[in-house]
C-alpha positions, 0 to 999 in steps of 0.5 A: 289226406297224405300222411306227410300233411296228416303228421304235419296237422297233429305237429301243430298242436305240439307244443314248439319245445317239444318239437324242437327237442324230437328234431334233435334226436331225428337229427342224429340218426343216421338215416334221417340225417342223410336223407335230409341232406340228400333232399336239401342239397338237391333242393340248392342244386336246382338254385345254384344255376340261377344264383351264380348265372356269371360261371363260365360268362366272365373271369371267375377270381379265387385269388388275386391277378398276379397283374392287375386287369385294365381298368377298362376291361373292368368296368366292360365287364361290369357294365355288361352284368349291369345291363343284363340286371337293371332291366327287371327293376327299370321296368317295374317287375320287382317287389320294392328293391328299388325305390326310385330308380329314374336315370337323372336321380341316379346320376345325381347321386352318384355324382354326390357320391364321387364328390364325398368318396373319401370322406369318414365322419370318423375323422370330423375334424377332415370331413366336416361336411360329413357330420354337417350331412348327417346332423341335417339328415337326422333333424330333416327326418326328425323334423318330419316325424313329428319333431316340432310337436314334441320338442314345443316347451322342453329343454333342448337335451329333451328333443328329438334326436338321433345318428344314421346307420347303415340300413334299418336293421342296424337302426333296430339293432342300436335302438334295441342296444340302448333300450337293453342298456338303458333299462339296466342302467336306470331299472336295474333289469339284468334279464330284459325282454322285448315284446313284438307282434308277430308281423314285426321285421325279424331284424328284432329277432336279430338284435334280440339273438345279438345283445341277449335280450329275450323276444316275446312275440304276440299274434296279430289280430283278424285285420293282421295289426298287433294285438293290443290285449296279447301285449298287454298280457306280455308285459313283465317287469323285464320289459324293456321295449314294445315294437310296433310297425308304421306299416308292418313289411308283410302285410302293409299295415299300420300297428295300433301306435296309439294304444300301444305306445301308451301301454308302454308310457303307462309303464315307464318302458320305451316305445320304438316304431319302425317306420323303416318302410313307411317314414318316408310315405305316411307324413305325406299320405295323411296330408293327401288325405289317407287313413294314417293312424298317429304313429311318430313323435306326436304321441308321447308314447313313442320314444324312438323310431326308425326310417330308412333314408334309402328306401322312399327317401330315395337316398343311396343304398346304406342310410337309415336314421334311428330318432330318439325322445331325448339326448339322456337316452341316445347317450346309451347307443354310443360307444366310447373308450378312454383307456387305450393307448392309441388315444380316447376313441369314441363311436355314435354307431356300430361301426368306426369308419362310415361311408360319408359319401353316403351320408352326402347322398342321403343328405343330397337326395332330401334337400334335392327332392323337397316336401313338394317331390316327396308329396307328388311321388307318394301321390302317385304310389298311393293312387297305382297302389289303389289301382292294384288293390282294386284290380287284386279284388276283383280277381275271382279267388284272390283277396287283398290282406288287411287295409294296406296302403302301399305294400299289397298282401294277397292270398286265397282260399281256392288256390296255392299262391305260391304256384301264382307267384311262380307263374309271375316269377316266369313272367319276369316278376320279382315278388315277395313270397309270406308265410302265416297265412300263405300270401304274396306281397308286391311293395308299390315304389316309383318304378310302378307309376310309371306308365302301363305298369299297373296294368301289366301287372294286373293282367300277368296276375290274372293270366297266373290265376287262371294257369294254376287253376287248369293246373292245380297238381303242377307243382314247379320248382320254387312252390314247394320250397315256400310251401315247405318253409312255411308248413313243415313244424320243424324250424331247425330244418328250415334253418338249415336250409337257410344256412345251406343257402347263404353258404351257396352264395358264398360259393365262387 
């Protein structure tokens, strides 16, 4: 055994603090400091190249034109980065991104978004057609999650309600905004706390750095759902959320919704599913007959949800919808001010002005598509993704993580995936690298059921396995940046390294 990976074995079981504080003093001398940066800098490097392939290519732009360009010579040059990108996700070789993608939807929806372009919902009394869309967005989601069910025999400011926002991280950051403010307007919590598995989106990680509320992460279990005992146990009386997952983005499974939700109810704190990625598939899935455990508004214990209109509703890219049980408690997303001279102002999300175009595309693609198309696509997802699973398994040294419906997690016990998964990425894949066991996810949208795509995946898996396997000391170029990430016990240098990498993509 290497001493790097001997050290990293006994960090393991040092306790998180203690790390972080000896990462701090290592951080300050100067020789570790400049080796760390030597090493992360030559790492980027090797990146950079991939990342702006356009250097030297088109016009590079640091400061306004002193004349503006042709119109023309801007959509040529547009139109030319356009086709060198769209053939990997027209084809079908990356990992969810693109959750429709056919050529008539895409004119369709653009054509809505041309129609709506200048509209903001701000300005209801302009754009009236903007808050009918979202009115009807959010009541055609919520209607679908169970709404019918919930709101039988209550009053109306006691149904199901919501906004749309700009994705599901936003949906996650109001809903967990409103739970914060809720509770210390109801509960009195001044120091609240949110418990989550450890598999829920990091979006709540975000939201709880944003708005001070502190994250409590519980393990999963052997079968990768949340653990219904560890969140019992991290329940306090600071509570203010519990978070489940329908399904959870790494592993593709569906939390126990049921019982969570009712520890939660027990309790009198708020329960939110994210159904970012499943909203749009499961309500289908279950009338084809599948597995689907209760997740929605049909258990009382779930008080809100998210779904993200533009992942398998197939809207354009910025809509989410985040629901809630009640007026009395979305009333705490909203913003409002009635004391600055520029007049009352009022906002039902994060932002002021809101792309109402982008409404009109989610709205569109919903009545467009119908519970008939939505049916049908979930049907042929679910049916390539069987096909994968099955081919997966029968891949000697592969295994499929957990019972996963449409988003397939696979890892092995005899082989580094994250040299498989380089090998695919040389095959054009695009796939999704995990950590906490090392793995690999590939999310089945439309652009996999088209023909011979399953197979091609299948047999670019199976030629990746076989290639690692006569090659298992060939360690490429992107292997070990995974491997790093997930292994190395000092998180604030994986951080940085995170923050290094987003500098790079900001760099002209």
């Amino acid at each position: 055994m290497e001493l790097p990976e001997l050290g990293n074995r006994f960090l393991k079981h040092v306790p998180p603090r203690w790390i972080s504080v000896a990462e701090r003093y290592l951080q300050r001398v100067p020789m570790v400091r400049e080796r760390l940066a030597k090493e992360t800098d030559a790492m980027l490097a090797e990146m950079e190249g991939d990342l702006k392939p356009y250097r030297n290519q088109v016009p590079t732009h640091t400061r306004l034109p002193e004349q503006g360009r042709p119109r023309e010579e801007v959509l040529r040059e547009m139109e030319q980065m356009n086709a060198r990108e769209q053939d990997r996700w027209k084809e079908g070789y990356v990992s969810g991104a693109v959750y429709h993608g056919d050529s008539e939807h895409i004119d369709f929806l653009n054509r809505v978004y041309a129609l709506n372009s200048q509209s903001n919902p701000l300005h209801a009394d302009l754009w009236p057609s903007a808050t009918k869309f979202e009115a009807e967005v959010v009541a055609m989601t919520a209607h679908l999650l169970g709404a019918a069910e919930a709101n039988a025999g209550r009053a109306p400011d006691e149904h199901i309600c919501g906004s749309l926002s700009s994705g599901g991280t936003e949906s996650i950051m109001l809903a967990t905004k409103t739970y914060r403010d809720y509770a210390r307007a109801e509960r009195g919590i001044e120091h609240p706390e949110m418990v989550a598995p450890a598999s829920a989106h990091p979006a709540f990680d975000k939201a709880a750095h944003y708005f001070g509320v502190r994250m409590i992460r519980v393990p999963v279990a052997a079968d990768y759902r949340a653990d219904v005992q560890a969140t019992r146990k991290a329940l306090s009386r600071n509570t203010v959320m519990v978070i489940g997952s329908a399904p959870s983005f790494p592993h593709g499974v569906i939390d126990p919704i049921e019982e969570l939700s009712e520890l939660a109810r027990e309790r009198g704190i708020g329960f939110h599913t994210d159904a970012c990625l499943g909203g749009f598939v499961l309500p289908w899935a279950r009338e084809l007959g599948y597995p689907v455990p209760g997740f929605d508004f049909r258990l009382p214990g779930v008080t809100s949800i998210s779904a993200d209109t533009h992942k398998f509703g197939y809207a354009a890219k910025g809509t989410s919808v985040v629901l809630y049980r009640g007026t009395a408690l979305r009333s705490h997303q909203y913003f409002t001010s009635t004391e600055w001279p520029g007049g009352i102002y009022f906002s039902p999300t994060f932002s002021g002005s809101r792309p109402g175009a982008l409404i009109a595309a989610a709205w569109a693609s919903l009545v467009s598509t119908g519970d008939a198309g939505y049916r049908e696509a979930t049907r042929r997802i679910l049916e390539t993704a069987d096909a994968i699973k099955r081919g997966i398994r029968a891949i000697p040294g592969l295994h499929v993580l957990g019972e996963p419906l449409f988003v397939i997690a696979f890892g092995s016990d005899s082989l580094n995936i994250y040299q498989v998964m380089e090998r695919l990425s040389a095959k054009g894949w695009n796939l999704n690298g995990l950590h906490k066991p090392p793995a690999v996810h590939l999310c089945v949208t439309q652009r996999h059921t088209q023909p011979g795509v399953a197979e091609r995946f299948l047999a670019d898996l199976r030629a990746a396995v076989e290639e690692v396997r006569a090659n298992p000391n060939e360690k490429g170029t992107m292997a070990p940046v995974y491997g790093m990430a997930g292994t190395v016990p000092f998180r604030g240098l994986v951080s940085d390294l995170l923050k290094k990498y987003m500098d790079l993509i900001y760099k002209v």
